[in-house]
N, C-alpha and C positions, 0 to 999 in steps of 0.2 A: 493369106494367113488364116489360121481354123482360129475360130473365135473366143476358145480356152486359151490360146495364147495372147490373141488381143486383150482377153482381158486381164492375163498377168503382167501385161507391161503396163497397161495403165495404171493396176496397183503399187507397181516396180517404181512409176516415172509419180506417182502420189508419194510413197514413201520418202523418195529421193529430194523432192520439193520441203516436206515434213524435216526431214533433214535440218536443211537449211533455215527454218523458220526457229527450230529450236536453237539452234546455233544463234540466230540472231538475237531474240530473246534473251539468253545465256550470258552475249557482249554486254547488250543491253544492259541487265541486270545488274553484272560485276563494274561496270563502269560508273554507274551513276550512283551505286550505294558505298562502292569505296570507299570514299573520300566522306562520308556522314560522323566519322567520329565513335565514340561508344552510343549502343542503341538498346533501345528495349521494345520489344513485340507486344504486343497489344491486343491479346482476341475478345470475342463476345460477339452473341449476339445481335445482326443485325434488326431483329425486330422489336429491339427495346427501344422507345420511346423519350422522348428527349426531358419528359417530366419527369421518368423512371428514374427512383434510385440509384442504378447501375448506371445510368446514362451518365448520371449528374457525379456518380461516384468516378468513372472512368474519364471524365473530362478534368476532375482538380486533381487526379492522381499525373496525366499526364501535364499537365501543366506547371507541376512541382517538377517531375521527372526534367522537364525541358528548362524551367529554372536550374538546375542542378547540374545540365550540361548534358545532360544525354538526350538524342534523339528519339524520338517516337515514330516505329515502324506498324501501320495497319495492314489490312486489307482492303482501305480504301471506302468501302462500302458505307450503308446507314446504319443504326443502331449505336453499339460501342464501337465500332471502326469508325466512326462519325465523331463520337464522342473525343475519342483519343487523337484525331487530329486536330478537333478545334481548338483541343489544352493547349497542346503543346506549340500551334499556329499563336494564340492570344498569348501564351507567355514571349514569343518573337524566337522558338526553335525551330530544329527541322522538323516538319511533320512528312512523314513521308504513306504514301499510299502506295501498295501494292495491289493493282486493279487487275480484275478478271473478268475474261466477255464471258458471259453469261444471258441466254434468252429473256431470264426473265427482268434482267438488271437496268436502269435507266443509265448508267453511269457513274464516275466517282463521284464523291462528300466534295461539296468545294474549299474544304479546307489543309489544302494539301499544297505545301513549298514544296515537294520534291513528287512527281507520278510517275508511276510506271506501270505499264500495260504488258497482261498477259495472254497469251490465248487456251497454257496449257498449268493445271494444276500444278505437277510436278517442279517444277521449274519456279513457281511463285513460294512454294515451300520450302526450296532452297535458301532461296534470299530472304526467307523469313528465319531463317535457323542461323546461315553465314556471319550474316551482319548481326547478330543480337548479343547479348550478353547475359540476359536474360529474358524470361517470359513471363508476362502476367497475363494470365487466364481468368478472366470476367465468366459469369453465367449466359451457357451457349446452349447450342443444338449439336446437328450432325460436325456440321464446318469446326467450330471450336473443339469437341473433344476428337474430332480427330486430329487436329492439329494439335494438339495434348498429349496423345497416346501416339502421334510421329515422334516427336521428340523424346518421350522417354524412352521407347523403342532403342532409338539411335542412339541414343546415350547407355541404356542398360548393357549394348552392344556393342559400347566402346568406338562408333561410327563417329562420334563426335563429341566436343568436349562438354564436359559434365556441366550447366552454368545453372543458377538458379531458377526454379520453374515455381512458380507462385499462383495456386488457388483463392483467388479473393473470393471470402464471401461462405460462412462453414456451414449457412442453414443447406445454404444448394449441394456444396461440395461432400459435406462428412458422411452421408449415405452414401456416395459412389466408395470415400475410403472405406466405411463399414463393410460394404460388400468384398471391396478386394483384399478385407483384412480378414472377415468372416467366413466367405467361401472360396474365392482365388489361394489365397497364402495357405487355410487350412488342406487344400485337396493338393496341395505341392507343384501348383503350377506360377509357384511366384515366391520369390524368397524374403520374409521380411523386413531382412534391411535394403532392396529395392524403393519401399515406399520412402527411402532417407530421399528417394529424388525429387517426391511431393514434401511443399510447406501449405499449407494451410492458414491462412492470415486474415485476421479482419480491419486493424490497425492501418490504415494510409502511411500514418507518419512512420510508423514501425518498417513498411514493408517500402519506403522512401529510404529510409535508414541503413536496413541491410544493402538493399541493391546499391544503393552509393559507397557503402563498407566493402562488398566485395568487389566494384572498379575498380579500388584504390589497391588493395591487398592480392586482388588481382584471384581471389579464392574459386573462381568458376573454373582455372585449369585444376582444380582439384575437390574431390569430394571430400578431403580431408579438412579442407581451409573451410570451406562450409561451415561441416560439422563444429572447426576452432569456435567459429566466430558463433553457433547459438552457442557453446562453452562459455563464452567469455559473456555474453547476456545474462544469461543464466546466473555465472558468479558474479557480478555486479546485482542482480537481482537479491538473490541468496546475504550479498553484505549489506543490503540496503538497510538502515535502521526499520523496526516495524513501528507504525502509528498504535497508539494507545488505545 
């Protein structure tokens, strides 16, 4: 056999293995988050610090979330993936971690009722988008805003349904909207009612409130039910008697 073609079946019988590995994966995945209920994803951060702000901010946010009935979906990992599992583990929810091998990684947070192991990106970003109902985005790096700009991606392009995506945090976040408002939307590569996919939120209780308003209302199959429901904040705002 000439040795260009030994080495295309070795690639041929690689791929074919690959195959199956993602297929398993896949089972994996859809089987064990099923059955978790309404969820919410959880990014940030791995290098924040358990004294950090954010740390400390992403551990009572999930832990109200998991009061409340909804499951908390991470990345398994330290930082705020750390953080959002131990909420919602000490409030007595599901804390679920989505783990990925990675070289430089020790393994998952120990505070995870539900694990699951990946070996391929793709695939862990499914089940972080499938299962969710919403997303709250903590301050990140690479990992977090791309998994930020996946989803509205997916959403802008109708791949998948519109659910609420939540910026915690406006000192980190409002430059990156400054710029997409400033130079993306101004040179026509972004249309400004686009950014209705980004909220912007500092408020816990606030951003506890909404996401619980739209499970109920059921408002993430539509961009419309969104938009109702800051409407209707808004007019309870607007009636509100004003202080002296």
């Amino acid at each position: 056999m000439p040795e260009s073609q030994f080495v295309i079946d070795e690639i041929t019988a690689k791929d074919t293995w690959r195959i199956f590995r993602i297929m398993s994966e896949l089972v994996e995945g859809f089987d064990s988050l099923s059955k978790i209920g309404p969820a919410v994803s959880i990014f940030g951060s791995k290098r924040c610090l358990p004294d950090d702000p954010e740390y400390k901010l992403a551990e009572s946010l999930s832990y109200k979330l998991a009061e409340a009935g909804f499951a908390v979906i991470t990345g398994g990992g330290p930082g705020i993936m750390e953080a959002g599992n131990k909420g919602a583990k000490a409030a007595g929810g599901i804390s679920v971690g989505l783990n990925i091998k990675l070289p430089q990684e020790t393994g998952g947070n120990p505070y995870q009722s539900l694990s699951v192991d990946f070996r391929y990106f793709f695939l862990r970003k499914l089940m972080f988008i499938k299962y969710a109902m919403a997303f709250i985005i903590m301050p990140g790096g690479f990992g977090t805003i791309d998994e930020l700009f996946e989803a509205l991606n997916l959403m802008q392009t109708n791949k998948i349904k519109r659910f609420p995506l939540y910026l915690v945090g406006s000192d980190f976040w409002n430059p990156l909207i400054d710029w997409l408002k400033n130079t993306v939307i101004k040179r026509g590569l972004l249309y400004e009612e686009e950014l209705a996919l980004l909220t912007v939120i500092d408020d816990p209780d606030e951003l506890i409130s909404q996401i619980t308003w739209c499970e109920k209302e059921k408002c993430y199959l539509s961009p419309e039910g969104i938009r109702a429901f800051y409407k209707e904040v808004q007019d309870i705002q607007d009636n509100e008697p004003k202080s002296k």
